[in-house]
C-alpha positions in Angstrom: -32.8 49.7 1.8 -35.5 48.6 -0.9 -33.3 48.3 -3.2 -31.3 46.0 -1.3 -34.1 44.0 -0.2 -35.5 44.0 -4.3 -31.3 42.8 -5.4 -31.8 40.2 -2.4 -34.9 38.7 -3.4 -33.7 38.6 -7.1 -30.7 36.7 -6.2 -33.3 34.0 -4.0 -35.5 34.0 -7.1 -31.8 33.0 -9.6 -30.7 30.8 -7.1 -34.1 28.8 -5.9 -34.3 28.5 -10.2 -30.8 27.2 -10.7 -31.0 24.4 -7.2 -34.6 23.2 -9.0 -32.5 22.7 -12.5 -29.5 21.4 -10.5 -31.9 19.3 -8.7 -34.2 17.7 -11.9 -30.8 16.8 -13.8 -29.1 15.1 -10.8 -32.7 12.8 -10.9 -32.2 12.2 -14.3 -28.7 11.3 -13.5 -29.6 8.6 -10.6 -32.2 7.2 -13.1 -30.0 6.4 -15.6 -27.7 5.2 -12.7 -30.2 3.1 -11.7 -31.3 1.7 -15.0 -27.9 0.9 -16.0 -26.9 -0.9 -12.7 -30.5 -2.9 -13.1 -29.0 -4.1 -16.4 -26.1 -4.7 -15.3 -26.9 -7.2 -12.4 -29.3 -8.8 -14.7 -26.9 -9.7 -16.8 -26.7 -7.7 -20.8 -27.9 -9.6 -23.3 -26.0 -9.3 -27.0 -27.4 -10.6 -29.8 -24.7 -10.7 -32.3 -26.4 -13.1 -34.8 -29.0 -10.5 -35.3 -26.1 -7.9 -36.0 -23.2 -9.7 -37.8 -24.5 -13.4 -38.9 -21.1 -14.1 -41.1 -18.9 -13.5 -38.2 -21.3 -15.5 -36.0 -21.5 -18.3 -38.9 -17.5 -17.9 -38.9 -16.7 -18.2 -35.3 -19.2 -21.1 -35.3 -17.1 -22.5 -38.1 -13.9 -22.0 -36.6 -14.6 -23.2 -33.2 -16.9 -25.6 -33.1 -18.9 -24.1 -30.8 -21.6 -21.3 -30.7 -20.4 -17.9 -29.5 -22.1 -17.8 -26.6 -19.8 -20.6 -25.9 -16.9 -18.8 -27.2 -17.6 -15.7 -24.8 -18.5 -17.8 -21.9 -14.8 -19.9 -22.7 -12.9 -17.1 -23.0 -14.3 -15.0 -20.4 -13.3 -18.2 -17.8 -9.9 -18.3 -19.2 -9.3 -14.7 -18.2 -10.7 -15.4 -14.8 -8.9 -18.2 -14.2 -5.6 -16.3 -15.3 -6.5 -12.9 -13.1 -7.3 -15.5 -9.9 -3.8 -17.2 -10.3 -2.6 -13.7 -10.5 -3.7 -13.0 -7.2 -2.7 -15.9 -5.9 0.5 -15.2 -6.7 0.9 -12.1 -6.0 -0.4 -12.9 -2.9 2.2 -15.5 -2.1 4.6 -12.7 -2.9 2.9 -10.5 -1.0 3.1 -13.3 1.7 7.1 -13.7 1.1 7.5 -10.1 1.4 6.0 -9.5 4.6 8.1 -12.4 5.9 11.6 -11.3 4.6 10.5 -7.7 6.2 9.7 -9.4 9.7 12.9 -11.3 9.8 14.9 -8.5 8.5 13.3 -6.0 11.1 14.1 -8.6 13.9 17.5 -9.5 13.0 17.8 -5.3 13.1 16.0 -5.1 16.6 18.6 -7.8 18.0 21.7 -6.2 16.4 20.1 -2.4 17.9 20.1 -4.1 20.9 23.6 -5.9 21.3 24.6 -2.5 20.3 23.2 -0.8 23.1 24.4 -3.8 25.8 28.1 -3.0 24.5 27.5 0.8 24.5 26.5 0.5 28.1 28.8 -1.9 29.2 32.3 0.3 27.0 30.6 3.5 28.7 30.6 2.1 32.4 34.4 0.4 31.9 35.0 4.1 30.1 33.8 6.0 33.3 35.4 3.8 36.0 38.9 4.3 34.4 38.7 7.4 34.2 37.7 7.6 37.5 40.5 5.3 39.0 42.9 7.2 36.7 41.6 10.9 38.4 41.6 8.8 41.8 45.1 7.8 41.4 48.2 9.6 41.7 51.3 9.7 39.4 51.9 6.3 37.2 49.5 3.8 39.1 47.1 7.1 37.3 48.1 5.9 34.0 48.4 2.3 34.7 44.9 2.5 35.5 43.8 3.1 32.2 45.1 -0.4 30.9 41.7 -1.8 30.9 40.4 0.8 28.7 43.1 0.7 26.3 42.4 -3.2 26.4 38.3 -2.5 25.7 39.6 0.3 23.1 41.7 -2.5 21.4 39.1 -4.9 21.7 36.6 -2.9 19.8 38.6 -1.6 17.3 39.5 -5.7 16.4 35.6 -6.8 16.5 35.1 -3.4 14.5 37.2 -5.0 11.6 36.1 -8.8 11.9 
């Protein structure tokens, strides 16, 4: 049992050890985190002319127009292309969603003309057969005119 108790504590001792490293490198982690978002929403700061001065010089050259300038110009452009993107896509999205609404109602109204003649061909159905049980002999047969007439007719709407 002392043993036990000794192997327990041990394991406590490894694991309170381990959550304290655990713990110190995930504060290091939120630091950096933090440092690096601080940066980020203050904006980052190159400076290029300290690092490459001929490429500056030549951009400066080329241009017209410092490279701040340059940045800042083509930095817009992309915006401006990624926001008419959206708005495109957008509009598509818009189109979309539109053909899908009509397309679902035109479905819903055929579904339910569907269902009015299914009704309606499965009431004349029953009732001639009914007549026909209910009637003896030909006038049996004759009976079932009108569903060879509603047979007929939907075998000609089938094809048109």
């Amino acid at each position: 049992m002392q043993r036990q108790l000794q192997a327990q504590s041990v394991d406590l001792s490894t694991l309170s050890k381990d959550l304290n490293n655990n713990t110190q490198a995930q504060k290091q982690a939120i630091q950096a985190q933090n440092r690096l978002t601080a940066a980020l929403q203050q904006g980052l700061d190159i400076h290029a002319e300290d690092l490459a001065p001929d490429i500056v010089r030549a951009i400066q050259h080329e241009t017209g127009m410092s490279l701040t300038e340059n940045i800042q110009r083509a930095v817009g452009r992309q915006l401006s292309e990624l926001a008419s993107t959206v708005n495109a896509a957008t509009t598509q999205f818009k189109l979309s969603k539109q053909a899908a609404q009509a397309s679902q109602a035109e479905t819903r109204a055929t579904a339910d003309l569907i269902r009015r003649n299914l009704l309606a061909s499965l009431a004349g159905f029953g009732g001639s057969l009914l007549v026909a049980i209910a009637l003896p002999g030909w006038w049996g047969l004759f009976s079932l005119l009108p569903l060879a007439i509603t047979a007929g007719y939907l075998l000609i709407a089938k094809e048109g």
